[in-house]
C-alpha positions as CSV (number, residue, x, y, z in Angstrom):
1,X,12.7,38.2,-61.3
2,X,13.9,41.3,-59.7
3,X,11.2,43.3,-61.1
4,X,8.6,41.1,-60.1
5,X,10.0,41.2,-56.3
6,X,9.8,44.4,-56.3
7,X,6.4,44.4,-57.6
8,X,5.2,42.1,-55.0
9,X,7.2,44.6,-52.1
10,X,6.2,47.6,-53.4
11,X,1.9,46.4,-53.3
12,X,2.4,45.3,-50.0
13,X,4.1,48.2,-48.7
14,X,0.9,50.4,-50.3
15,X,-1.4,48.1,-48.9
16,X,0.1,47.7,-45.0
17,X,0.4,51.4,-45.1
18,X,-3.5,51.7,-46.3
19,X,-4.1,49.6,-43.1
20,X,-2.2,52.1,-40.5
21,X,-4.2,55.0,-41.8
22,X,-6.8,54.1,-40.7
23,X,-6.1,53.5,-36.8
24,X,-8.2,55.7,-34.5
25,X,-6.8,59.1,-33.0
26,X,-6.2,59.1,-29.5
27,X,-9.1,59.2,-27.2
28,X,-8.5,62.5,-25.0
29,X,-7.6,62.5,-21.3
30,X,-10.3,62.8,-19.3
31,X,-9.9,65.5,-16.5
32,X,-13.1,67.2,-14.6
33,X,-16.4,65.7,-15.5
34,X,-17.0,69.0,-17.7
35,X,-14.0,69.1,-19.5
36,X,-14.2,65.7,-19.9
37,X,-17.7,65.7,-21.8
38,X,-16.5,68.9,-23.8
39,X,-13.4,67.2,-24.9
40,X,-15.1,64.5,-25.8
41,X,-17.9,65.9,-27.3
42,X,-14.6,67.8,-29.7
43,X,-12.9,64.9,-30.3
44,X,-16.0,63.6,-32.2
45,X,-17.0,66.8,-34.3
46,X,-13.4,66.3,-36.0
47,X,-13.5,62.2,-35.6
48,X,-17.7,61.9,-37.2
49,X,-16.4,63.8,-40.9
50,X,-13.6,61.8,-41.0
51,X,-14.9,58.6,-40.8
52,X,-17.9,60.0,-43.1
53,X,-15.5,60.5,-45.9
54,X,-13.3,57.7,-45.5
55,X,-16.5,55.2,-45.7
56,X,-18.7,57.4,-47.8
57,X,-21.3,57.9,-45.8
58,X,-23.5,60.7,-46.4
59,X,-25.1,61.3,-42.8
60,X,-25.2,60.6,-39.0
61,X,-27.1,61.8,-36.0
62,X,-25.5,60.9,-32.2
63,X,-26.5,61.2,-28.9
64,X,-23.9,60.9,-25.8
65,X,-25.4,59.8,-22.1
66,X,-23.5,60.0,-19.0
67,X,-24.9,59.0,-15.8
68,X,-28.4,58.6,-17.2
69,X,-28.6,62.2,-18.7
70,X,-28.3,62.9,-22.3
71,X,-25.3,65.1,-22.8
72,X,-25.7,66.1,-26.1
73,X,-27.0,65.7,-29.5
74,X,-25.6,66.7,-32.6
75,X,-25.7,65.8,-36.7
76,X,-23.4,66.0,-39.5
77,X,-23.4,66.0,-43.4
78,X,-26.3,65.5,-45.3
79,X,-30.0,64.6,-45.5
80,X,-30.3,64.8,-49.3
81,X,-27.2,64.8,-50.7
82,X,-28.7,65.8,-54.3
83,X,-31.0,68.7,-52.9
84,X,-28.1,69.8,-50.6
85,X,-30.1,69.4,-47.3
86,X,-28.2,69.0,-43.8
87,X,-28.4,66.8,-41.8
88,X,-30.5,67.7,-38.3
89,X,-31.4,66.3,-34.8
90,X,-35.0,67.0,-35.6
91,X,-34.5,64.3,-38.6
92,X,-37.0,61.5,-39.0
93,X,-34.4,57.9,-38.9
94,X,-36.1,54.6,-40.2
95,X,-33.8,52.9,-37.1
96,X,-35.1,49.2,-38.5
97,X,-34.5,46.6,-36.1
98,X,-34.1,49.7,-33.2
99,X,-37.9,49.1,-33.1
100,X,-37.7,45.6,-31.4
101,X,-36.4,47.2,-28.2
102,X,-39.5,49.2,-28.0
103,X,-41.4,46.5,-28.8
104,X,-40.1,44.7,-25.6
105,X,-41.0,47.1,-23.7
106,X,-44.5,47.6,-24.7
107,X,-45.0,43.7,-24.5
108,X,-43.1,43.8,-20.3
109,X,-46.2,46.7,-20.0
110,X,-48.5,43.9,-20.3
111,X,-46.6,41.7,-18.7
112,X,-46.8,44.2,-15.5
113,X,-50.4,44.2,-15.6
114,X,-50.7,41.0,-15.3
115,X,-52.8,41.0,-19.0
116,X,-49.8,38.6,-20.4
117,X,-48.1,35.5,-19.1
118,X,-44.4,35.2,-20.7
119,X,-44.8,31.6,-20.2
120,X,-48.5,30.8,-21.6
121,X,-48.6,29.6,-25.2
122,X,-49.2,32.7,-27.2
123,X,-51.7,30.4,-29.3
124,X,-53.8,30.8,-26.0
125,X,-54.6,34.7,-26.5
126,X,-55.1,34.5,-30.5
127,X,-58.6,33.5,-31.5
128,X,-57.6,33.0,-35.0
129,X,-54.3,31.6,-36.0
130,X,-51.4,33.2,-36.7
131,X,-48.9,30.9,-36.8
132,X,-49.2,27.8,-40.0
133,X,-48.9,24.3,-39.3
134,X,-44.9,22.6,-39.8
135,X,-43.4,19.7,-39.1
136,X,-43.2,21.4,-35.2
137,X,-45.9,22.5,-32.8
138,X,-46.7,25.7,-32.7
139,X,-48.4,25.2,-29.2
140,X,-45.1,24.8,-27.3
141,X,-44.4,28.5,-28.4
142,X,-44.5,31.3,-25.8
143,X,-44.2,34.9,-25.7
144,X,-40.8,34.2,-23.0
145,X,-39.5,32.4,-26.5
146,X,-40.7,35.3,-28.9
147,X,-39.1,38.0,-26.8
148,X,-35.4,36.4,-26.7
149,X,-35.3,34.8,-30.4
150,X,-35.7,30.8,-29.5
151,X,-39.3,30.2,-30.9
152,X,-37.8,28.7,-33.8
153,X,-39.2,31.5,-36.2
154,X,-37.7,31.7,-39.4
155,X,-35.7,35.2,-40.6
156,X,-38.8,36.3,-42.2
157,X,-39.2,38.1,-45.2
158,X,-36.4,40.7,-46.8
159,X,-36.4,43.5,-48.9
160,X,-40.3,43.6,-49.1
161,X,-41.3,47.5,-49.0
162,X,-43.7,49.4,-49.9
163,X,-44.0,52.9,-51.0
164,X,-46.0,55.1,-48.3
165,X,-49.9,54.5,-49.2
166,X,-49.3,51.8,-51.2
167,X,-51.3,49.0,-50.6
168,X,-49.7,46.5,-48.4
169,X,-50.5,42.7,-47.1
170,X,-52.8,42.4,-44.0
171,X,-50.6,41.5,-40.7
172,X,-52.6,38.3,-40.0
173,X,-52.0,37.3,-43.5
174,X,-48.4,38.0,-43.9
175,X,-48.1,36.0,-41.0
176,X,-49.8,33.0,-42.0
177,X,-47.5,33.2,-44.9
178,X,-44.0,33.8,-43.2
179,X,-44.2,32.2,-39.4
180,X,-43.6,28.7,-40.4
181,X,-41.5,26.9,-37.6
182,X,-38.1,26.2,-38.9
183,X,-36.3,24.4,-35.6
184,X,-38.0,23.1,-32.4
185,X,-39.5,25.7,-30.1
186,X,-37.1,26.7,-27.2
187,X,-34.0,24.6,-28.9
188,X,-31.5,27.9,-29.3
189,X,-31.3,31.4,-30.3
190,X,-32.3,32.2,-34.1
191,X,-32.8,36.1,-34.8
192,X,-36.1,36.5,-36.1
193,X,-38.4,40.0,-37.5
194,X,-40.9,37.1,-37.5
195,X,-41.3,36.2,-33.9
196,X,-41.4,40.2,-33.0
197,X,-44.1,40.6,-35.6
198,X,-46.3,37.9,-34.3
199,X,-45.8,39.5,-30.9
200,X,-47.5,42.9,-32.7
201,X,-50.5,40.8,-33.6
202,X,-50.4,40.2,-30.1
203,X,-50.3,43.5,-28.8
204,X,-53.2,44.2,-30.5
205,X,-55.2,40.9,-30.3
206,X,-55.0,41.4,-26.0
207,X,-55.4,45.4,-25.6
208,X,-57.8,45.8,-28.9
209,X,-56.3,48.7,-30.2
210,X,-53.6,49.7,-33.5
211,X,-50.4,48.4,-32.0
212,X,-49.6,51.7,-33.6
213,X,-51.7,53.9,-31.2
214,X,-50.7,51.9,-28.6
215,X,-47.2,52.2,-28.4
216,X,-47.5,55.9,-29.7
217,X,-49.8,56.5,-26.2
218,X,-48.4,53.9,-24.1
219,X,-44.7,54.1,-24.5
220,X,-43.2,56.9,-26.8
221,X,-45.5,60.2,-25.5
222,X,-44.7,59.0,-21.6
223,X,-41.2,59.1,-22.1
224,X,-41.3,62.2,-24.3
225,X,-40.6,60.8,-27.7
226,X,-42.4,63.2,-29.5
227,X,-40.7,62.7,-33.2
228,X,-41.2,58.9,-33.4
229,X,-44.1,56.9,-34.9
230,X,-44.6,53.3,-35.8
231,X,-47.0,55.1,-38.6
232,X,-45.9,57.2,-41.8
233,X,-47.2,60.8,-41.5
234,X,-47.4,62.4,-44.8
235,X,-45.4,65.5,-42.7
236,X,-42.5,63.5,-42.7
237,X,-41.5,64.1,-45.8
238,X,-39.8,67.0,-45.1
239,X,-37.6,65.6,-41.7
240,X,-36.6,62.7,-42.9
241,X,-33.8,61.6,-44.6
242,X,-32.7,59.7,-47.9
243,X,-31.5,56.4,-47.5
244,X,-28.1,55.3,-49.3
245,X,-28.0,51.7,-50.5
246,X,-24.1,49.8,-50.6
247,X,-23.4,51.6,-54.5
248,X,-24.3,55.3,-52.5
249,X,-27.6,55.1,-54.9
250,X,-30.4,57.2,-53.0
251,X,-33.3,54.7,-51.9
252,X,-37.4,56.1,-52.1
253,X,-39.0,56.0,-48.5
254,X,-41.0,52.8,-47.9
255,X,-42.4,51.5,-45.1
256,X,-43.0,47.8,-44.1
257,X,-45.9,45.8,-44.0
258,X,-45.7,45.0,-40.5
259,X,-43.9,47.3,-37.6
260,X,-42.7,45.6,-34.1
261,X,-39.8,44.0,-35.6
262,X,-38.5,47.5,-37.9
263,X,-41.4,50.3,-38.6
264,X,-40.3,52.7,-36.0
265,X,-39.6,56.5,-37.5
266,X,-37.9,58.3,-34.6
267,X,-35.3,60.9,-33.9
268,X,-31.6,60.6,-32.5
269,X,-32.8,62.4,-29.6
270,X,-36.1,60.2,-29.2
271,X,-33.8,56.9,-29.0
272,X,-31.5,58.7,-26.4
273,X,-34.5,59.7,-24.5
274,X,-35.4,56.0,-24.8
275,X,-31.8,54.7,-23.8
276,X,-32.1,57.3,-20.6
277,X,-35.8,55.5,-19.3
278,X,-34.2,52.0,-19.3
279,X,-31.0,52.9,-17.0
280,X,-30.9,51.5,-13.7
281,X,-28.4,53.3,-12.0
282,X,-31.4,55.4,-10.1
283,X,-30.9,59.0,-12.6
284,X,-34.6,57.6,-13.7
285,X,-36.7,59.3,-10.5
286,X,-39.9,58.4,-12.2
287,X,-40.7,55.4,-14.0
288,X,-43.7,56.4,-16.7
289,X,-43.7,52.8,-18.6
290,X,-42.5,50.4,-16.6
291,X,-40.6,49.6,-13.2
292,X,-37.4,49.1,-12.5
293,X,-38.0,45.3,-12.0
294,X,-39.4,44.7,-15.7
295,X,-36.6,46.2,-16.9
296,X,-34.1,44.4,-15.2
297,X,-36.2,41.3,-16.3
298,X,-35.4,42.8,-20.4
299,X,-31.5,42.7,-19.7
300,X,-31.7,39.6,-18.1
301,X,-29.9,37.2,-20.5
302,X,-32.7,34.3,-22.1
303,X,-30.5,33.0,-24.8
304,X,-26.6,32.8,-25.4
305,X,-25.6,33.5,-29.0
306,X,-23.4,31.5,-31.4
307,X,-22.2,32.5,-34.8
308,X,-21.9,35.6,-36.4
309,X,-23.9,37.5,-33.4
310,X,-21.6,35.6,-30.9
311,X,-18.5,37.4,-32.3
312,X,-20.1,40.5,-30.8
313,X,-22.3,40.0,-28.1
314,X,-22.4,36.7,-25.6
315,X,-26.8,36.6,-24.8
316,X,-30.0,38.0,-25.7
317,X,-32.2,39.0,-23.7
318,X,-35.9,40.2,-24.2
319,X,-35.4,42.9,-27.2
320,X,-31.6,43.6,-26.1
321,X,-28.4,42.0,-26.9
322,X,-26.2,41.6,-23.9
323,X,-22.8,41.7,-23.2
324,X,-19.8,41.2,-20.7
325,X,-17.6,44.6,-20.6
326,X,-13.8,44.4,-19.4
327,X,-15.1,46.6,-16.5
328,X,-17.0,44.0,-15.3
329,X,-20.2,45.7,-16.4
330,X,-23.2,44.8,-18.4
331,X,-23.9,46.0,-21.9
332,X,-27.2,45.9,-23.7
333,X,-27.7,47.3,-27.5
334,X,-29.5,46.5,-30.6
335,X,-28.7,47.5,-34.0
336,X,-31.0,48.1,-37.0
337,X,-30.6,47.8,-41.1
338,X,-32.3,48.4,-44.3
339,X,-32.1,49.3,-47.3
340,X,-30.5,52.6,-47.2
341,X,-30.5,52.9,-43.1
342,X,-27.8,51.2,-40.1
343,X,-28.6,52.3,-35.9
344,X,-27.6,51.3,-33.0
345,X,-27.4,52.3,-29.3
346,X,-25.2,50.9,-26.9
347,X,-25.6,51.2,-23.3
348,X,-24.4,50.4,-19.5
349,X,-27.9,50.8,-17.3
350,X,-25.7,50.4,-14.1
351,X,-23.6,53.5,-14.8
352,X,-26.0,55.5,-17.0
353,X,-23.8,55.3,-20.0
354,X,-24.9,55.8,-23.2
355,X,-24.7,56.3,-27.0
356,X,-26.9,56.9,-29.8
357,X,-25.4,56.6,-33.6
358,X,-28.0,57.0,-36.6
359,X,-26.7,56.8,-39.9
360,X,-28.6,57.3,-43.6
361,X,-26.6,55.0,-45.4
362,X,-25.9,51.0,-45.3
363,X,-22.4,51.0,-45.1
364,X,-22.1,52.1,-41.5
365,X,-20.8,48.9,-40.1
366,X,-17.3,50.2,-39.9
367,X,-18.3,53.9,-38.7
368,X,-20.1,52.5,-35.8
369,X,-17.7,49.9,-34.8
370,X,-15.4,53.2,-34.7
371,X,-17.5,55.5,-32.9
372,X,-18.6,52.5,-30.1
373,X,-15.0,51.9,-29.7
374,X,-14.3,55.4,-29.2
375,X,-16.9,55.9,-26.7
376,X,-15.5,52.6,-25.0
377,X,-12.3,54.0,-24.8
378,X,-13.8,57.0,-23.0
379,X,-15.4,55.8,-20.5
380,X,-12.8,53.4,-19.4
381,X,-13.2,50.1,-21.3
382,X,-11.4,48.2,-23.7
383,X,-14.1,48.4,-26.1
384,X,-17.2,46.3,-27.1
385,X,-18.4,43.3,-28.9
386,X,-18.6,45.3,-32.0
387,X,-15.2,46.8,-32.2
388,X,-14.4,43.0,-33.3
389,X,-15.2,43.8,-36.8
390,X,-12.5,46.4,-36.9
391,X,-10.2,43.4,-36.6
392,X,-11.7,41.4,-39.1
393,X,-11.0,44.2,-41.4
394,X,-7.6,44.2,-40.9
395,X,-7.5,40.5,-41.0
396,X,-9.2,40.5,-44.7
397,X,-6.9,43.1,-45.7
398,X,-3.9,41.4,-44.8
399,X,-5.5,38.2,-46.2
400,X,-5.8,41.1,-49.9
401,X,-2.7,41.8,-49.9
402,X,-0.9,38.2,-49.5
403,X,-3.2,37.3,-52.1
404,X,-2.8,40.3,-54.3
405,X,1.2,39.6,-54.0
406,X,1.1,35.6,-54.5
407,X,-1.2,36.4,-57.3
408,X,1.3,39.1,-59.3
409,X,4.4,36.7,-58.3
410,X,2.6,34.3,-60.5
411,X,1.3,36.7,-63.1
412,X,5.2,37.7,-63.5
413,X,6.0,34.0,-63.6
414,X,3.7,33.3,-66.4
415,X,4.6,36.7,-68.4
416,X,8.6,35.8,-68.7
417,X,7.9,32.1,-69.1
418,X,5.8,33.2,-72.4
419,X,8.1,35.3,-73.7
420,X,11.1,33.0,-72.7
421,X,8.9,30.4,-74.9
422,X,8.5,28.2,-72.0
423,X,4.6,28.2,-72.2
424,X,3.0,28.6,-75.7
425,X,-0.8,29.1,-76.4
426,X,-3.4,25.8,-76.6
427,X,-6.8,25.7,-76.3
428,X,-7.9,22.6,-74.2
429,X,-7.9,19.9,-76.4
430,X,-7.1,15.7,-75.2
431,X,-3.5,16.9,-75.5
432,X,-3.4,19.8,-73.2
433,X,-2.9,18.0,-70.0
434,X,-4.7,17.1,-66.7
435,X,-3.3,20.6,-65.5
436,X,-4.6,22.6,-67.8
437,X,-8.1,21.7,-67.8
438,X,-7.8,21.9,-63.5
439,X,-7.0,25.4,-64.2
440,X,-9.6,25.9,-66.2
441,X,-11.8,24.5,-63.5
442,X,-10.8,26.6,-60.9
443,X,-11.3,29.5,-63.4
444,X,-14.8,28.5,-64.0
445,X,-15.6,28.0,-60.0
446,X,-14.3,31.5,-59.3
447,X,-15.8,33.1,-62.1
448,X,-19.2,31.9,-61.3
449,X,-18.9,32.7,-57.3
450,X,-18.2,36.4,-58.6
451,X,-21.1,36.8,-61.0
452,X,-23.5,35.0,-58.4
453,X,-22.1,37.6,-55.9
454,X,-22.5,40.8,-58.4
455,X,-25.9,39.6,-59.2
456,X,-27.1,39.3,-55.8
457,X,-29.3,42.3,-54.4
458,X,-27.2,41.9,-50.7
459,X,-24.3,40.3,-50.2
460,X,-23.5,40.5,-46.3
461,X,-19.4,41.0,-46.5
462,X,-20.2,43.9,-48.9
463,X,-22.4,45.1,-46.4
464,X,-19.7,44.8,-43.8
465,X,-17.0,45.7,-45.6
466,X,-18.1,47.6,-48.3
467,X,-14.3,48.5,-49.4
468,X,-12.2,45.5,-48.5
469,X,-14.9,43.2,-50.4
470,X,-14.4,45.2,-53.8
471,X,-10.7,44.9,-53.2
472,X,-11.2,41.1,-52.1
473,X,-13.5,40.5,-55.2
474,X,-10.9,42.3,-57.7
475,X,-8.5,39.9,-56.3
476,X,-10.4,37.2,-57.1
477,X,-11.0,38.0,-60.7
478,X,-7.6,38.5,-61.5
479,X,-7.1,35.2,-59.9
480,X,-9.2,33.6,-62.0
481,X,-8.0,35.4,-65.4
482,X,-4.2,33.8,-64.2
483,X,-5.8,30.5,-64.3
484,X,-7.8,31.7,-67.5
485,X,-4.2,32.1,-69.0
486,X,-2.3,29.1,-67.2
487,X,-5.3,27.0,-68.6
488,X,-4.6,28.4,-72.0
489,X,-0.6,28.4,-72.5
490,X,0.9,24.9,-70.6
491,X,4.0,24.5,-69.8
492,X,6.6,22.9,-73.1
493,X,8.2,20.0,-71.6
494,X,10.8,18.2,-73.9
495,X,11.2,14.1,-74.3
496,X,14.2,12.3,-74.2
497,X,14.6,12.9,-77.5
498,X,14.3,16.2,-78.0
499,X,10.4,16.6,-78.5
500,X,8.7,19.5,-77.4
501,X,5.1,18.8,-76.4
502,X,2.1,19.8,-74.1
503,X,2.8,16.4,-73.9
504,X,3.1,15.8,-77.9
505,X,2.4,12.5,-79.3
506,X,4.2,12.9,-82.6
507,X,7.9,13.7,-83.1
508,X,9.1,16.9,-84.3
């Protein structure tokens, strides 16, 4: 038993030290405003490769704001890992769900001018329908509810892309198709690329133009974002990046069928410009999109968040999640994921703080928790919403190794009490015992939970914890081999007269 004790102390140790490795270096002192920003700006060009190679990923573009001025932007790794290309600022990003942010604001544009009521059925300004009849009505829906998530849209579709020229589904008709009403209009928040897609048909439905051109010459050239496009340009191909799926298996560019809620191509220094228009701490002298008051009206919070968002951020607003900082200050942010992609910018309008993190690969959760925490930690806050995640990875690795030691305590158990001859082999048979054929159930549970997980395109632990899930799911498959075995060789028990049976009905 000795051996297996030491077993058991010598995993855990491994394990617990695993976990301290991976704490975050110390955030540097800030002195003047310079230094500060250069020390900074240091810390990250050693901090950005590390957490690259300790999560695998193969690139990521950044962009630092202080006081409403974009300090810096700067890349690392690759681009193409197989053809060897770097990495670049220049770099076309698919930033995915980044796009709804933009979206807000080109919908608030209307809103300005007066060509848009927030709070008028959005069936009013369609002459067609766009939205299929369900069990709720469709007419209680407004743009107000589109904009912050409570329409009651469903998730909408996943993992439909297409290959650039490839024939895709009409907007209208994709609609028709996904934006069935799933909860009542207005009840609570439910994230949907559905709701921000219907608000693209009606973009172009009010203005009669390609929502396309429209944002392109309403919102990205006016604030200078000359390397984004809601539109594939065949001269992309040599900018932008190669996505990495969960495996690290390069993914082909695609595009989607529709574009408000995730078609926006842009680069890290087009979403920091971006990030620097919507501050409200007055470093914006000139407002080219909208005013300060329709912005204020996107970071007002519309809809507070439960569940898995609510871990991270407490509202939503119109295109922004919000959030209450230990300073006392307001966050907003977005994030965006694909196949192959994870963005996000985080900022604090009031102060003019800001950051920018593009990354080509889909198992960035963890990176960007770091980095935002980081950049927390440097402008004086105990970190955000997101840095939450770095705790529930050392939660589900403390969780692997109690497991992981409970589960080779038994294994030892069930090795000596074999070759003690205190368990011989049995298949299940009306003999074997009620205990054997639980274990065999439980085998045959776990088993099947681990082959529906393999054999699932996206699982979203192994999204978020790419590592710690493999370790979690080897876990769980030894676990069910032990009560694979235990099912297999029961424990001998003997009779009061000497009988050795599984129980035995005969006397030996």
């Amino acid at each position: 038993m000795s051996v297996i004790r030491n077993i058991v102390l010598g995993t855990f140790m491994f394990v617990s030290f695993s976990l301290q490795s991976d704490t975050a270096a110390k955030i540097p002192v800030p002195g003047r405003y310079s230094f500060e920003a250069d020390s900074f700006r240091n810390y990250l060009d050693r901090r950005v490769p590390e957490l690259m190679r300790h999560y695998k990923i193969p690139g990521v573009s950044l962009s630092v704001l202080k006081k409403g001025r974009i300090l810096w932007s700067d890349s690392y790794g690759y681009a193409d890992i197989q053809a060897g290309r770097k990495m670049t600022n220049d770099s076309y990003y698919r930033v995915e769900s980044l796009s709804k942010s933009l979206t807000a604001w080109g919908v608030m544009k209307l809103i300005e001018q007066g060509r848009l009521d927030p709070d008028q059925p959005v069936m009013t300004y369609f002459k067609n329908r766009v939205i299929p009849d369900s069990e709720y009505s469709e007419e209680s829906v407004t743009v107000r509810m589109l904009l912050s998530h409570t329409a009651g849209m469903p998730l909408g579709s996943i993992g439909l892309r297409y290959a650039p020229g490839e024939k895709k589904p009409a907007l209208r008709q994709q609609l028709l198709a996904d934006a069935f009403l799933k909860q009542e209009p207005g009840r609570s928040f439910s994230y949907s690329n559905t709701g921000f897609n219907i608000l693209e048909a009606l973009i172009e439905e009010i203005t009669e133009r390609d929502f396309s051109e429209y944002m392109k010459n309403e919102l990205l050239l006016p604030l200078g974002m000359e390397h984004s496009s809601f539109d594939w340009n065949e001269s992309f191909n040599d900018q932008i990046p190669k996505g990495y799926d969960l495996k690290g298996n390069p993914v082909p560019v695609y595009v989607y069928a529709e574009k408000a809620s995730g078609g926006l191509f842009a680069s890290v220094a087009d979403i920091a410009a971006f990030l620097a228009a919507g501050m409200t701490n007055d470093s914006v002298a000139d407002r080219k999109v909208i005013n300060t008051q329709s912005i204020n009206e996107l970071y007002m919070p519309r809809a507070d968040i439960h569940g898995f968002y609510g871990l991270a951020f407490d509202a939503y607003g119109f295109g922004h999640f919000i959030e209450s900082l230990s300073n006392g200050r307001i966050a907003v942010s977005h994030g965006g994921q694909g196949t192959g992609w994870m963005t996000h910018f985080h900022s604090v309008p009031s102060t003019g703080d800001g950051i920018v993190i593009l990354t080509n690969s889909q198992r960035s959760w963890l990176l960007i928790s770091h980095l935002l925490t980081d950049w927390a930690g440097w402008n004086g806050f105990s970190g955000v919403g997101m840095s939450r995640i770095l705790l529930g990875e050392k939660i589900i690795r403390t969780l692997i190794v109690l497991l992981l030691s409970l589960l080779l305590w038994q294994a030892g158990r069930l090795i000596i009490a074999v070759f003690s001859g205190r368990r011989r082999f049995r298949l299940l048979s009306g003999t074997s015992g009620l205990k054997s054929y639980v274990y065999f159930g439980c085998f045959v549970i776990i088993a099947s939970c681990l082959i529906l997980a393999v054999t699932r395109k996206y699982l979203f632990i192994s999204s978020l914890y790419p590592s710690s899930s493999r370790w979690l799911g080897y876990s769980l498959a030894f676990g069910s081999f032990l009560f694979l075995m235990s099912s297999f060789f029961p424990s001998i028990t003997k009779s009061k007269g000497g009988c050795v049976h599984f129980p035995c009905n005969t006397a030996e």
